[in-house]
DOMAR-828080 format. One record per residue (C-alpha): residue number from 0; chain; x, y, z. Coordinates in steps of 0.1 Angstrom, whole numbers, plus 2048, in hexadecimal, padded with zeros to 3 digits. Layout:
BEGIN
<node NUM, 'A', <X, Y, Z>> ...
end
This chain:
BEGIN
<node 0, 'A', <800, 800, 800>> <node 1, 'A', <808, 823, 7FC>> <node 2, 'A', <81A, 82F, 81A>> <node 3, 'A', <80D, 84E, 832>> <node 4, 'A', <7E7, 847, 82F>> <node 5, 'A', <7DC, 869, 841>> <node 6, 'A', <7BE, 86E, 83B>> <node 7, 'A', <7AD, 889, 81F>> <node 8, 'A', <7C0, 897, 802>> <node 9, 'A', <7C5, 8BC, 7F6>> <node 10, 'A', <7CE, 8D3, 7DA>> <node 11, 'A', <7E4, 8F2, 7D5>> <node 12, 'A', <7C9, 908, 7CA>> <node 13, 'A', <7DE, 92B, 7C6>> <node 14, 'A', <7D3, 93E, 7AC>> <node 15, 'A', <7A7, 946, 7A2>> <node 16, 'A', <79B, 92B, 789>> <node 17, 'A', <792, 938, 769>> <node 18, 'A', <772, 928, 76A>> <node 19, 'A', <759, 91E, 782>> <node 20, 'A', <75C, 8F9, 78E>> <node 21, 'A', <74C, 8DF, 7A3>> <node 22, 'A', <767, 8C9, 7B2>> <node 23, 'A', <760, 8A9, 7BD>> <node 24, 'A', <781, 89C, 7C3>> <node 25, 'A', <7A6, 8AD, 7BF>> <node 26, 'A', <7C6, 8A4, 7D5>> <node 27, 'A', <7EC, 8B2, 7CF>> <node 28, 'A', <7F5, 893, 7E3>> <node 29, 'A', <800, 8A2, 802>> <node 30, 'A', <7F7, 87D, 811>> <node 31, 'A', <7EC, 85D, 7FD>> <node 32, 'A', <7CC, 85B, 811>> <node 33, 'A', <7B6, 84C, 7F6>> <node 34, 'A', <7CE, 839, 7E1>> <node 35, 'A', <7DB, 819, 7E0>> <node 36, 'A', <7F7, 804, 7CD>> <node 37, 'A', <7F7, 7E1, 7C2>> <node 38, 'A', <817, 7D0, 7B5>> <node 39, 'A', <83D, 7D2, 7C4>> <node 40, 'A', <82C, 7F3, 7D1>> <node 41, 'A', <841, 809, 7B9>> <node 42, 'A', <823, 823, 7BC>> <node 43, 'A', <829, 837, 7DC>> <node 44, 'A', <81F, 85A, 7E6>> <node 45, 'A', <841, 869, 7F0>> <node 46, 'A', <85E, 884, 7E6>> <node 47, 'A', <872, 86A, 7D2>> <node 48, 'A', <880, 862, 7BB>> <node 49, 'A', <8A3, 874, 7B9>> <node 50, 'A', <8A1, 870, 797>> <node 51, 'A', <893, 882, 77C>> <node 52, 'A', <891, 8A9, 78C>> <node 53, 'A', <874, 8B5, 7A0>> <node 54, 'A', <85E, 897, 7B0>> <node 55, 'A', <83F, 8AF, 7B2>> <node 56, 'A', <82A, 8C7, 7A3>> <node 57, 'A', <819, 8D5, 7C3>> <node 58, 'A', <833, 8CE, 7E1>> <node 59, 'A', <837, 8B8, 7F6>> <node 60, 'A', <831, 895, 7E2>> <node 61, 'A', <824, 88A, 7C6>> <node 62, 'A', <816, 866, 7B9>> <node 63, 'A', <831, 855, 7AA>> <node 64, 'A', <83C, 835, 79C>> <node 65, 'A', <85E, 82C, 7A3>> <node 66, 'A', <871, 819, 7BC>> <node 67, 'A', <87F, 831, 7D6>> <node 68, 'A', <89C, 81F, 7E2>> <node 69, 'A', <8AA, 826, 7C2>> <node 70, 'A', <898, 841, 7B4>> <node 71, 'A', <88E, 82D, 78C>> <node 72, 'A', <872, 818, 785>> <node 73, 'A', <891, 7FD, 77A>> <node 74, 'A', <879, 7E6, 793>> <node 75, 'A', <857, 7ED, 78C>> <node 76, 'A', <844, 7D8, 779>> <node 77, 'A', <81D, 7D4, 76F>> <node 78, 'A', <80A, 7E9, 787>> <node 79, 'A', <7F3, 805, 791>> <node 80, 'A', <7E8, 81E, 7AE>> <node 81, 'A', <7C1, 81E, 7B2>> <node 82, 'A', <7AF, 840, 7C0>> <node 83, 'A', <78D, 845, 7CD>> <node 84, 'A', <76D, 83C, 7C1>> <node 85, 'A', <75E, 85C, 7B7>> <node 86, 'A', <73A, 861, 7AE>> <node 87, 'A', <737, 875, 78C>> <node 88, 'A', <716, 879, 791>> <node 89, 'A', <71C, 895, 7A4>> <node 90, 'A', <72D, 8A9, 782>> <node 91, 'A', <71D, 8B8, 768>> <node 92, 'A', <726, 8C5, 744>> <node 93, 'A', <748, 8C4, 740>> <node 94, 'A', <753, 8AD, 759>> <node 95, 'A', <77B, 8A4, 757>> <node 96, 'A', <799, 896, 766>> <node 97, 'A', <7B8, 8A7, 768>> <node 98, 'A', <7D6, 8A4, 774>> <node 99, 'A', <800, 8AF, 772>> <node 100, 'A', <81B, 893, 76C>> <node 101, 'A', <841, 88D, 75E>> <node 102, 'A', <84D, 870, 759>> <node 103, 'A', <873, 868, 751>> <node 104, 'A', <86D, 844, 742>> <node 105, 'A', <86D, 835, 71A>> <node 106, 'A', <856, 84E, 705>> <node 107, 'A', <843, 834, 6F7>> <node 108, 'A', <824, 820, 702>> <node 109, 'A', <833, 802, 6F4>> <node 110, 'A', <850, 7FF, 70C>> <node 111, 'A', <83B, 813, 72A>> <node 112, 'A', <81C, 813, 72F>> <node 113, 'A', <80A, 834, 73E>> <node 114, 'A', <7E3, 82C, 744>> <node 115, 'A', <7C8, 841, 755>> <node 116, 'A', <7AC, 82A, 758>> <node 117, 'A', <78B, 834, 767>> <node 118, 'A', <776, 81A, 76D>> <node 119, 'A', <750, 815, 776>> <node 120, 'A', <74C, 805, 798>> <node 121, 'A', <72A, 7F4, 78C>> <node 122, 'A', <736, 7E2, 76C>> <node 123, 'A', <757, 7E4, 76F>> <node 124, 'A', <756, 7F2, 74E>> <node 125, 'A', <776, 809, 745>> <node 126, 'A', <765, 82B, 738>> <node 127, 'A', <78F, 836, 734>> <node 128, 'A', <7AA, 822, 729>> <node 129, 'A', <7C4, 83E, 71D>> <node 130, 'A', <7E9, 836, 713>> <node 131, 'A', <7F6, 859, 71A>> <node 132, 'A', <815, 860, 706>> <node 133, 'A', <828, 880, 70C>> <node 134, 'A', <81D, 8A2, 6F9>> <node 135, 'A', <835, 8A7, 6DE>> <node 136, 'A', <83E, 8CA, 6E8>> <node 137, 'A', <849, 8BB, 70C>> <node 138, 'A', <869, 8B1, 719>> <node 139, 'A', <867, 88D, 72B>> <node 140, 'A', <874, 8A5, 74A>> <node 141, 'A', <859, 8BE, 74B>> <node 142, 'A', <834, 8BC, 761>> <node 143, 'A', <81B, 8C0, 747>> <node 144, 'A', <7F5, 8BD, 750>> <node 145, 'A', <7D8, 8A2, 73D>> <node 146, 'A', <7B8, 8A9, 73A>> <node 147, 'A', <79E, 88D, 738>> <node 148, 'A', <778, 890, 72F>> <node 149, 'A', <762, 880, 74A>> <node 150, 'A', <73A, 879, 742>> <node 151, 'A', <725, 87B, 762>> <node 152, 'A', <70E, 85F, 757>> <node 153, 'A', <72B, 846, 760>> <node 154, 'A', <721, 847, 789>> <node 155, 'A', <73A, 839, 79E>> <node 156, 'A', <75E, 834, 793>> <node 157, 'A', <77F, 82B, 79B>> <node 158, 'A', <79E, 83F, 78F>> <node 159, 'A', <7BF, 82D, 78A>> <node 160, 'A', <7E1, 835, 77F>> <node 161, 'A', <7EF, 813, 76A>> <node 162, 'A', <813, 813, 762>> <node 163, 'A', <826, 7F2, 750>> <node 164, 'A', <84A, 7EB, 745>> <node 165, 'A', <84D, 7D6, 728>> <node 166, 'A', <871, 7D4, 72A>> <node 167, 'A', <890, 7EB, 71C>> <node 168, 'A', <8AD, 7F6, 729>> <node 169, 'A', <8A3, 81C, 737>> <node 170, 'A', <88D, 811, 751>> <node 171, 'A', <8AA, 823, 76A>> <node 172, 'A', <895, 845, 766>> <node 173, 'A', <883, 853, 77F>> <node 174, 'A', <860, 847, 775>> <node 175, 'A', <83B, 856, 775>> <node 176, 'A', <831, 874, 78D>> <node 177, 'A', <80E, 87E, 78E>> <node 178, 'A', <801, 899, 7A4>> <node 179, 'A', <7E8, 8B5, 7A8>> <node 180, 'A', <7CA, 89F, 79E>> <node 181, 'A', <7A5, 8B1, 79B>> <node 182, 'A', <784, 8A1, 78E>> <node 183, 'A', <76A, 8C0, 786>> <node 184, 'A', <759, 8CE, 76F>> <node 185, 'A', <74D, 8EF, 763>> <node 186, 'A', <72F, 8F3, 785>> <node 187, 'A', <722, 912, 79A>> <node 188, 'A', <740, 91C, 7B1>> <node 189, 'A', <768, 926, 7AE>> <node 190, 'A', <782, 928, 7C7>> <node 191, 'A', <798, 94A, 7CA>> <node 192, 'A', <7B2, 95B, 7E1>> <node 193, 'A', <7D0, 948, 7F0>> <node 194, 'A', <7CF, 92E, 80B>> <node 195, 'A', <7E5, 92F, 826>> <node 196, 'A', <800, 910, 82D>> <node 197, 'A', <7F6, 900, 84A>> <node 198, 'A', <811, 8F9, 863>> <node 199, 'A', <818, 8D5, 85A>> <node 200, 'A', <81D, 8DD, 839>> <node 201, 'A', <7FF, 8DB, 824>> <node 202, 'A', <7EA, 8F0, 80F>> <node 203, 'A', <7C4, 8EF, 81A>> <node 204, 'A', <7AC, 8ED, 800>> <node 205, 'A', <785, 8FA, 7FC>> <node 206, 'A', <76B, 8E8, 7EB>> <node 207, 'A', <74D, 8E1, 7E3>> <node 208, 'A', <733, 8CD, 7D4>> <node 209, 'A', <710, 8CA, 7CF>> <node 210, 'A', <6F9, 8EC, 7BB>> <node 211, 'A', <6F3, 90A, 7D0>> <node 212, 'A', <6CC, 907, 7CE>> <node 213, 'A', <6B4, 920, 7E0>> <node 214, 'A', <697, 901, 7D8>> <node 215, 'A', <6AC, 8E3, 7DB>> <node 216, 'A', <6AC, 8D9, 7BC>> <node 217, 'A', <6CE, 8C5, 7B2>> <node 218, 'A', <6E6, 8B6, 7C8>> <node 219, 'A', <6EB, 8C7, 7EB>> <node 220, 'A', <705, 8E2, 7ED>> <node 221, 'A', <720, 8DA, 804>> <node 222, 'A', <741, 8ED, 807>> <node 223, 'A', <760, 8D9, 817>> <node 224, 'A', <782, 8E0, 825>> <node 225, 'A', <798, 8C7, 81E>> <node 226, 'A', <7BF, 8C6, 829>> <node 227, 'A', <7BD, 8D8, 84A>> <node 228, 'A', <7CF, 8CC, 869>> <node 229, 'A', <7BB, 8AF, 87D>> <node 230, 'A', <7A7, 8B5, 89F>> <node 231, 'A', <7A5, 8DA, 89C>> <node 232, 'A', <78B, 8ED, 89F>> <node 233, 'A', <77A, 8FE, 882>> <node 234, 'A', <760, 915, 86E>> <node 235, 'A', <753, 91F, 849>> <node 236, 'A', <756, 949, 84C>> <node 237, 'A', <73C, 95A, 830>> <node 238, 'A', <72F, 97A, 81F>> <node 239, 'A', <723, 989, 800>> <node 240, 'A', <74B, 998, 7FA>> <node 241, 'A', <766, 991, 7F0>> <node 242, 'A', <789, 99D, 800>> <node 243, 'A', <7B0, 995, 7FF>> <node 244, 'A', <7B6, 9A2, 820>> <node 245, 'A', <7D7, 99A, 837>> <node 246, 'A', <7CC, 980, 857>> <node 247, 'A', <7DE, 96C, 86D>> <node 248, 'A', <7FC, 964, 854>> <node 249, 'A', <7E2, 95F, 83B>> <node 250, 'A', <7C8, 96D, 829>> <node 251, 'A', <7A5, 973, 82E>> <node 252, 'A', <78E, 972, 80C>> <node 253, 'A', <76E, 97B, 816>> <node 254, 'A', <766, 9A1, 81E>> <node 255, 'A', <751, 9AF, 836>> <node 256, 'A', <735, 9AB, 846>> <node 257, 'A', <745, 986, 84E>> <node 258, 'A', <72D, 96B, 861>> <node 259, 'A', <739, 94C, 86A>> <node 260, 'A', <72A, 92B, 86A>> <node 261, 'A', <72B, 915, 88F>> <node 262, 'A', <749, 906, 899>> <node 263, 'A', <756, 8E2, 88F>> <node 264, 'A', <771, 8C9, 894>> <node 265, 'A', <784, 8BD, 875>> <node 266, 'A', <78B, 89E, 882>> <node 267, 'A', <7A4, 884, 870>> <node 268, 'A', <7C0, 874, 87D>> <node 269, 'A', <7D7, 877, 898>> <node 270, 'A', <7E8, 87E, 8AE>> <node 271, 'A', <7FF, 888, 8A5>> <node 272, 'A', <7F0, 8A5, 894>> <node 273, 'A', <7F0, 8A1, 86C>> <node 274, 'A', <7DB, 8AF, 84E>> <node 275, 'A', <7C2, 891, 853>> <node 276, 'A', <7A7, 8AC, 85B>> <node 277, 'A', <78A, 8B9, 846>> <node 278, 'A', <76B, 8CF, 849>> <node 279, 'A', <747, 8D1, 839>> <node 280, 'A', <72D, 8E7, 83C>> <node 281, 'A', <70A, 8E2, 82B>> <node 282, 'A', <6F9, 902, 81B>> <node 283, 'A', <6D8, 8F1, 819>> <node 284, 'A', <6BA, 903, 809>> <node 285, 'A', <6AB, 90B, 82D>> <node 286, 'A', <6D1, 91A, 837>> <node 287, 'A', <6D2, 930, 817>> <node 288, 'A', <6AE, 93B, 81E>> <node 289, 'A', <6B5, 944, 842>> <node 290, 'A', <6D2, 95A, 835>> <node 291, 'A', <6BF, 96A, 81D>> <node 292, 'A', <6D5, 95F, 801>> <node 293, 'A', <6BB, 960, 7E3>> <node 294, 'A', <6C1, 953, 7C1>> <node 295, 'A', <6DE, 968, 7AF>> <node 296, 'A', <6F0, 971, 7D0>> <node 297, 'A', <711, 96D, 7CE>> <node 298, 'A', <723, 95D, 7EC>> <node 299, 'A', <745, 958, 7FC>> <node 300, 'A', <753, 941, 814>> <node 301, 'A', <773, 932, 822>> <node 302, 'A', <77F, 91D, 83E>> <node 303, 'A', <790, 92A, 85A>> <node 304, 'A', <7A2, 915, 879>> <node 305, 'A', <7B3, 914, 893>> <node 306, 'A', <7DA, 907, 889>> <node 307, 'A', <7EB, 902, 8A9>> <node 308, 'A', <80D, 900, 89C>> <node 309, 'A', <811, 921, 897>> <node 310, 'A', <815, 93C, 8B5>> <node 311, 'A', <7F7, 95B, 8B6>> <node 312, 'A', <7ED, 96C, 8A1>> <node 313, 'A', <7F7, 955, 886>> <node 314, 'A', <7E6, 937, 899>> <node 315, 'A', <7CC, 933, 87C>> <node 316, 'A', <7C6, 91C, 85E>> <node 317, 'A', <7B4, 92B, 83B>> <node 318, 'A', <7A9, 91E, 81C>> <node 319, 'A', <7A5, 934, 800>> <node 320, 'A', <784, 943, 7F9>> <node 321, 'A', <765, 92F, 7E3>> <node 322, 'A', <74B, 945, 7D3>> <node 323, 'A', <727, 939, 7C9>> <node 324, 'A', <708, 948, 7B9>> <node 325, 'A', <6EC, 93C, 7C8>> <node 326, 'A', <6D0, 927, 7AF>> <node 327, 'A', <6AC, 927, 7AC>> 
end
């Protein structure tokens, strides 16, 4: 198995999306919570191999296939990591997978293979069985980032990364990397601001999923915060502004008037304190219509925590900020 399970996964969200998403799943692999590895375990979610440059996209690991006690794949065989079952359900138009990888290994899919497979959890059908070969503009060095189309009416599904030798004499490369992974699609809310790196390391992540609705129509609106440090204590802050404001070592990304949401525990793992922890708050139709929030209000939130390994006043953890336009 894929060593340091902690519990959920984030990604480095940095920079405003230039689209509004729903995101049901994304990790920058921060821990392998999620994953598994069959084979001689040469899939491992760590900061090796010392081969082939960078190991990440998004520090501090990535998913890689290699062996790290040498840092090549010259061991690796016929295997594959498997990720969560997701439910696509939950995506609409323009639902995708994407991700960033390198890989130092034989350019070819005939001496390596270099699947994403996504594959339904009911038939065990494969809706994707893609041979990625490297974009002919791209250094076998460089990150580069795939895009996959997903269709919603697949359900539940399993993602996995295949990767097979078939021999040759390179296989002393550093192998495949994979990392900042996001399944989405083109929905009714967008993240914005900066986040602020948690104490242990990690960069917290906002998130939601669900549709907004003032009627209930659709899927229930949920916003998460995913990443954050375990057994601490914890809230969703909103309002009807936006801001960029210094706080706490951070930033805060909603404006005044703020108004908090009641307190929570993130829960996850430990001790010892780790970025096991998560957070999710549910803006039902009755909470949107207690707040006033009518269709076409546009609303911001965040999550804010305590982070007590830092001293006060810097003693707080932040997402970045999530917008949302309320539906009919």
């Amino acid at each position: 198995m894929i060593r340091n399970a902690l519990g959920v996964l984030s990604f480095l969200l940095l920079t405003p999306l230039s689209q509004a998403q729903t995101v049901i799943y994304q990790t920058n692999f921060n821990t392998s919570a999620g994953w598994s590895a069959s084979g001689a375990g040469c899939w491992s979610v760590d900061d090796q191999p010392s081969l082939g440059g960078t190991i990440y996209h998004s520090a501090p690991f990535s998913l890689n296939c290699n062996q790290s006690a040498n840092g090549d794949y010259s061991g690796c065989g016929d295997e594959y990591a498997a990720g969560p079952v997701l439910d696509l359900s939950q995506l609409g138009p323009g639902a995708r997978l994407s991700f960033w990888c390198k890989w130092m290994t034989e350019n070819t899919c005939s001496l390596t293979a270099k699947k994403v497979l996504v594959v339904s959890q009911s038939t065990g059908e494969y809706h994707v069985d893609l041979c990625l070969t490297m974009p002919g503009a791209c250094p076998t060095d460089d990150w580069h980032q795939h895009e996959i189309p997903l269709d919603s009416a697949w359900g539940q599904v399993q993602l996995y990364f295949y990767f097979a030798t078939y021999g040759g004499g390179l296989t002393i490369l550093g192998g495949w990397m994979v990392d900042d992974l996001v399944v989405d699609d083109a929905g009714v809310a967008s993240a914005y601001c900066t986040p602020k790196i948690n104490s242990e390391g990690c960069t917290p992540l906002i998130t939601s999923s669900g549709s907004p609705s003032y009627s209930g129509a659709g899927p229930a609106f949920q916003v998460h915060g995913q990443g954050v440090l375990s057994n601490h204590q914890g809230l969703m802050i909103w309002g009807l502004n936006q801001a960029s404001t210094p706080f706490g070592g951070g930033t805060l990304c909603v404006g005044a008037p703020v108004r908090r949401t009641t307190v929570q525990s993130s829960g996850g793992g430990g001790p010892p304190t780790d970025c096991s922890g998560g957070y999710s708050f549910a803006c039902t139709p009755a909470w949107l219509q207690s707040k006033g929030l009518l269709p076409g209000a546009n609303v911001h939130v965040q999550y804010w925590s305590r982070d007590s390994g830092f001293t006060t006043p810097q003693n707080v953890g932040l997402t970045a900020g999530l917008s949302f336009t309320v539906t009919n």
